[in-house]
C-alpha positions in Angstrom: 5.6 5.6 -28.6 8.5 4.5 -31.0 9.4 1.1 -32.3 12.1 1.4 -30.3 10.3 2.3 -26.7 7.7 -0.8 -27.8 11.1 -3.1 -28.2 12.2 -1.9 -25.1 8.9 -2.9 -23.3 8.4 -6.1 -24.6 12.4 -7.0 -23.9 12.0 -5.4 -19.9 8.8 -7.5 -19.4 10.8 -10.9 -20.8 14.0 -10.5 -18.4 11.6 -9.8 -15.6 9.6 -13.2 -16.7 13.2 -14.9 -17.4 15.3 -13.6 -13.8 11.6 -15.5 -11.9 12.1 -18.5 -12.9 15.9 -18.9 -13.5 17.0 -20.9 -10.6 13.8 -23.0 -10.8 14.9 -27.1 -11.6 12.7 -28.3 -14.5 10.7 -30.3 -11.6 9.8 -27.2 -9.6 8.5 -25.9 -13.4 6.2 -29.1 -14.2 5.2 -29.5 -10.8 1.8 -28.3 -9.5 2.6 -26.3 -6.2 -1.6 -25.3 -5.2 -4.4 -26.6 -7.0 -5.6 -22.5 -7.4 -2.0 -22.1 -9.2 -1.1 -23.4 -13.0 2.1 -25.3 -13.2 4.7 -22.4 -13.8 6.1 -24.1 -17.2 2.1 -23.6 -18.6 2.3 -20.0 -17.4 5.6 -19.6 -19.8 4.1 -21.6 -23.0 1.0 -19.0 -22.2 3.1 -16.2 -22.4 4.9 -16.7 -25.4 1.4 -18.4 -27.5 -0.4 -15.2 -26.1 2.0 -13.1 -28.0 2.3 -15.2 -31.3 -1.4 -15.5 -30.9 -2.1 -11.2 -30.8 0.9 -9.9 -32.4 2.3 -12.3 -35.0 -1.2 -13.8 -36.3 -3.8 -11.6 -35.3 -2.0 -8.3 -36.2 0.7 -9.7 -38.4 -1.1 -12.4 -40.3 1.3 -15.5 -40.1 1.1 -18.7 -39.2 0.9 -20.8 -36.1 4.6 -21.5 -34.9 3.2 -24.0 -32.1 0.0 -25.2 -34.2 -1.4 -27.2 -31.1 -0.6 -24.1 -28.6 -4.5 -22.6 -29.4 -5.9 -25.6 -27.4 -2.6 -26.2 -25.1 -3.2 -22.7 -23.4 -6.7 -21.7 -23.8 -7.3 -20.5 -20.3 -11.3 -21.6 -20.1 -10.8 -25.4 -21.8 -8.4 -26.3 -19.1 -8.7 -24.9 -15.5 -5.6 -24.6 -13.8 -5.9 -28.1 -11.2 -6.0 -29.7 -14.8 -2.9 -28.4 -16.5 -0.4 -30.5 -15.2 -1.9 -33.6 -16.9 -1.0 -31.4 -20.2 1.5 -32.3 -22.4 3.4 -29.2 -21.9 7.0 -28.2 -23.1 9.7 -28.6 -21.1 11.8 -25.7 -20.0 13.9 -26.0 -23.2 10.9 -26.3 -25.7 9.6 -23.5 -23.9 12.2 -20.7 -23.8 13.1 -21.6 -27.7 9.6 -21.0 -28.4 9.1 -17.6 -26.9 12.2 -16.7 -28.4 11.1 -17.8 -31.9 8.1 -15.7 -31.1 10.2 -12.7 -30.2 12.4 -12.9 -32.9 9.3 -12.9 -35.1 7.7 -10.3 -33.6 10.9 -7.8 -33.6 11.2 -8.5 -37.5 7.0 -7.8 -37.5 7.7 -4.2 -35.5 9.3 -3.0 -38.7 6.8 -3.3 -41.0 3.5 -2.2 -39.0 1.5 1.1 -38.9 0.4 2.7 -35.5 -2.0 5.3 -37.5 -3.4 3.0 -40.0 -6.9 3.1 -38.3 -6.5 -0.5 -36.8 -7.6 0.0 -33.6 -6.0 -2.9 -32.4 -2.4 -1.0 -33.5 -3.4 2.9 -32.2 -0.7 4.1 -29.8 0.8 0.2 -29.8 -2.3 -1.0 -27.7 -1.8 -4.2 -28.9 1.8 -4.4 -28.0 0.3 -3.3 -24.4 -1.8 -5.8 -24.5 1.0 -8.4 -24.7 3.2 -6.7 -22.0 0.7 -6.4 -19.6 0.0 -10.0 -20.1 3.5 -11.4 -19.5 3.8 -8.6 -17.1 0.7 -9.8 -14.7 1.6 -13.7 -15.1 4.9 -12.9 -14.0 3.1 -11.8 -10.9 1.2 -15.2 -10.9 3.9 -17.0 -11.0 5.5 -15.4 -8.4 2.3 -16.6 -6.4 3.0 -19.9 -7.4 6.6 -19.7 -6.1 5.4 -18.0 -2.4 2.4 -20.8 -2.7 5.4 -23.6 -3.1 7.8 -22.2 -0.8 10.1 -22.3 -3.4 13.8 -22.1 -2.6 14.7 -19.7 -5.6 12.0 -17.3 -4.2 14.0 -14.6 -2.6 11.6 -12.7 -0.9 11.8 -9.5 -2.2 11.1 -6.9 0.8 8.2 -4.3 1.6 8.6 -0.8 2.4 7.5 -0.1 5.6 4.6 1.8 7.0 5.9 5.7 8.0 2.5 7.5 8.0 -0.6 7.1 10.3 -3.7 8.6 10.4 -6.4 9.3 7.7 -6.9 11.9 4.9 -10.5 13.0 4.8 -12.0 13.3 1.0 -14.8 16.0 0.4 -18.1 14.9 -1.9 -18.6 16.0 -5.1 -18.7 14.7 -8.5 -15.4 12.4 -10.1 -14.2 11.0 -13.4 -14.1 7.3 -12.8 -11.9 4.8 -15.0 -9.2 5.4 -18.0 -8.7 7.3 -20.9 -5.1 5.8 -20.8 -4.1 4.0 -24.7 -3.1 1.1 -23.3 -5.8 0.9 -20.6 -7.9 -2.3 -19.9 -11.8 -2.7 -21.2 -12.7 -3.5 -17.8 -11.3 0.4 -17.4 -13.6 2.2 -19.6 -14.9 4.2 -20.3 -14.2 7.0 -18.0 -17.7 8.6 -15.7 -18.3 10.7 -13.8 -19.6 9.2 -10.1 -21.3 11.8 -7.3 -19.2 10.4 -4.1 -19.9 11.5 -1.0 -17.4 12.5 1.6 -15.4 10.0 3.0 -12.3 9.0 5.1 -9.3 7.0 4.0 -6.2 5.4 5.8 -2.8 7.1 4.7 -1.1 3.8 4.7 -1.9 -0.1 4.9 -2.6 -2.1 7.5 1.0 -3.6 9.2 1.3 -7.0 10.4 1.3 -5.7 14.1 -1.8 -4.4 14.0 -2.9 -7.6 12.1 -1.2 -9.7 14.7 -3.3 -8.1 17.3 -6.4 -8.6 15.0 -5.5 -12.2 14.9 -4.9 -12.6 18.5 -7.9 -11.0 19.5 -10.5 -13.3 17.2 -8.6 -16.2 16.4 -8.9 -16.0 12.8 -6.0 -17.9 11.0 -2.9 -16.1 10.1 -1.7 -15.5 6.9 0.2 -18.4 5.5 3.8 -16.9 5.1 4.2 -16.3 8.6 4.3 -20.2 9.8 7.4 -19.7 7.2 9.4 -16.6 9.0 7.8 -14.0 11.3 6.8 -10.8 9.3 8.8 -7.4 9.9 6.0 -5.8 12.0 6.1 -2.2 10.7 5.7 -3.8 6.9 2.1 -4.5 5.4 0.1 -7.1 5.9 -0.3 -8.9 3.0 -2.0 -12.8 1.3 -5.2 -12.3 3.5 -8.7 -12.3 1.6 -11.5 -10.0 1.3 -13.7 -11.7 3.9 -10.5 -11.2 6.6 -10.3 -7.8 5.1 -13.4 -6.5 6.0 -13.3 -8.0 9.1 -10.7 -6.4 10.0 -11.6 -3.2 9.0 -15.1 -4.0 11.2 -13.1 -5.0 14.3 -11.4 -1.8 13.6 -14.2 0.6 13.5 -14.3 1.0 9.9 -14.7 -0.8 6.5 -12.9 -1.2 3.1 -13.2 1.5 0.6 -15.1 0.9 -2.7 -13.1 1.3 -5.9 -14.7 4.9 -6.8 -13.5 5.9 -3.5 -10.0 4.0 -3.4 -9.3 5.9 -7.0 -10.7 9.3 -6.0 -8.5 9.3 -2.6 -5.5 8.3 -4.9 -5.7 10.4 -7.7 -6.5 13.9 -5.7 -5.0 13.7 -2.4 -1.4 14.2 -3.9 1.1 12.7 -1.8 -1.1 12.4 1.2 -1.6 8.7 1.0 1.6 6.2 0.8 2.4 2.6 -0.4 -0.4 3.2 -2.9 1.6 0.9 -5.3 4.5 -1.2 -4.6 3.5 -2.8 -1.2 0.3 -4.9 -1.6 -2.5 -4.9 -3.7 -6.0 -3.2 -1.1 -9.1 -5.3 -1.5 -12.1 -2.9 -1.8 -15.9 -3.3 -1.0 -16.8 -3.3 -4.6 -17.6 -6.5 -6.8 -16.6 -6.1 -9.9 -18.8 -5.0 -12.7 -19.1 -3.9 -16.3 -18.8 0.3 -16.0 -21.7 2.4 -17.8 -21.2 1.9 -21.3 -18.6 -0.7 -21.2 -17.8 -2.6 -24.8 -15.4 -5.4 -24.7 -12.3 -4.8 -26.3 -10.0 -6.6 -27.9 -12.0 -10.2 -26.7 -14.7 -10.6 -24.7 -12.8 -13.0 -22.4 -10.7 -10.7 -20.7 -13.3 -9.4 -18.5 -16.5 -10.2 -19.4 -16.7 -14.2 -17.8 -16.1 -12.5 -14.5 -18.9 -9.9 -14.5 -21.7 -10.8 -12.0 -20.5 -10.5 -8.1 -18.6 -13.0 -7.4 -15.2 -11.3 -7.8 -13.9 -8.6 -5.6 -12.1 -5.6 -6.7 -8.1 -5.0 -5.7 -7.0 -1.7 -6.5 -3.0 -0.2 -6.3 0.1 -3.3 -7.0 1.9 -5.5 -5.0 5.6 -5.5 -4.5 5.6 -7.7 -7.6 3.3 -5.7 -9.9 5.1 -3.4 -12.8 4.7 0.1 -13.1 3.3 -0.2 -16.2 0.0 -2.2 -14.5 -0.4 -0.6 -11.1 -2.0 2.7 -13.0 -4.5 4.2 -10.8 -7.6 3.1 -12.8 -6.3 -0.8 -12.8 -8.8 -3.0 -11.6 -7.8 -6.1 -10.5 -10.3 -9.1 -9.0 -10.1 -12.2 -7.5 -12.7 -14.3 -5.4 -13.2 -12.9 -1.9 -12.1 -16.5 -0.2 -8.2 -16.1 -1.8 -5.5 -15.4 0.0 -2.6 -16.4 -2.7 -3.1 -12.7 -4.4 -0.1 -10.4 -2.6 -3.2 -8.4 -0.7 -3.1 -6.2 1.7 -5.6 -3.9 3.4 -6.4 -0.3 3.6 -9.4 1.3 5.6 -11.9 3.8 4.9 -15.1 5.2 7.0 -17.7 7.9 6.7 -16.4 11.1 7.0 
């Protein structure tokens, strides 16, 4: 990848951040909509320190353009029901910061090396690195503003469901996890798993079939339909792992696990649909270090989350970027959550 491409990734994932939150007032910004959600103007400061932080000082080897941001936006020092007692930019002081950042950052493009050994620079991983992170906190803000009930959200619509029925996936041996450049540590490195044969759902679970779900247990609803009834033949989506699987029970089968959900995806062709694009598909698997797994570029990133409390999402939402839903992306979040844009697809024994 050229300068030019990187330029062009790192200026697509800021006019994605930037259309979000352009009708937002500067009280909708500041205010904390859900104690699980960041105000959105923190997510913004976070963006734009993340990338001084990794590409101007790390890699480039200047100074701190917002000296106090290292302590402003560290994730772990201040959990997200605390950050609106920050003092935290307004809009203003927030967009002319990222784009002092940027216009740093374009002028640093010229001058670095993508072969200099650096493996923080081969094939532009750490330029990844920093459009994946705007990228996936664009999609957490977007939970913010479905959390709020935002006015400027528009709701941007799902395809619908066409296919039914299930592809069946023979045993045998699989490469599990990435050899992709800008891949995740979490990702690597790539395996090979003995799976044996299974069944997978072509397509996601609709909100009809949900609704009967719900109707027949009395379990609670997802929150966005007390706001407008859900097109029936479009996925369900902002229900958790625990009303996953119970679905899937009450169906007659259970969730896949992640070696299973990638396997299905990466060999059945075009057999399965809404793989990406729709809503993320919580899986049985908790989410672990893989065989050999080093963290890379900071232990943070993944390691903190190791252990089996978080449960793996695999595919994209309607709000997730091409460049993230990748087939090997692992995504978590605690099984009780329902903010994540999550959906459900089944499995069983074959």
């Amino acid at each position: 990848m050229n300068r030019e491409q990187i330029a062009a990734r790192l200026d697509e994932a800021r006019k994605r951040t930037l259309a979000l939150v352009e009708q937002l007032s500067e009280e909708d910004l500041h205010r904390q909509h859900d104690v699980l959600m960041s105000p959105i103007i923190w997510d913004l400061g976070h963006i734009a320190h993340f990338e001084e932080l990794w590409l101007l000082r790390r890699v480039g080897g200047r100074s701190a353009i917002l000296p106090h941001g290292d302590d402003l936006y560290d994730s772990f020092a201040h959990p997200r029901d605390e950050r609106a007692a920050l003092s935290l930019l307004s809009p203003d002081e927030a967009r002319a910061y990222a784009g002092d950042v940027r216009d740093a950052v374009l002028d640093l493009l010229a001058e670095l090396s993508f072969d200099n050994g650096d493996p923080l620079l081969d094939h532009g991983f750490v330029v990844g690195l920093v459009v994946q992170h705007e990228l996936q906190h664009g999609e957490t803000m977007a939970q913010t503003i479905e959390l709020g009930g935002l006015p400027a959200h528009r709701r941007r619509r799902l395809p619908s469901v066409t296919l039914s029925g299930e592809v069946v996936v023979e045993s045998g041996p699989f490469a599990l996890g990435a050899t992709d450049h800008w891949a995740y540590d979490n990702e690597r490195p790539s395996h090979v798993v003995d799976i044996p044969a299974f069944s997978i759902d072509r397509s996601l679970v609709t909100n009809r079939e949900y609704a009967e779900f719900v109707e027949a247990e009395g379990v609670e609803m997802p929150f966005t339909w007390r706001q407008e009834r859900p097109p029936p033949d479009e996925p369900v989506e902002h229900v958790s792992f625990h009303e996953a699987a119970a679905y899937a029970a009450w169906a007659g089968k259970r969730l896949p696990t992640e070696a299973e959900w990638e396997k299905a995806v990466t060999t059945s062709g075009g057999r399965l649909e809404l793989v990406h694009g729709a809503a993320w598909q919580w899986t049985a698997s908790s989410f672990e270090a893989y065989p050999g797994f080093r963290a890379f570029p900071y232990a943070e990133y993944s390691e903190p989350f190791f252990g089996g409390d978080y449960k793996v999402l695999r595919g994209g939402s309607r709000f997730t970027d091409p460049i993230v839903a990748r087939p090997t992306f692992r995504n978590w979040d605690l099984p009780e959550r329902r903010q994540i844009f999550a959906g459900i697809r089944c499995a069983r024994d074959a």
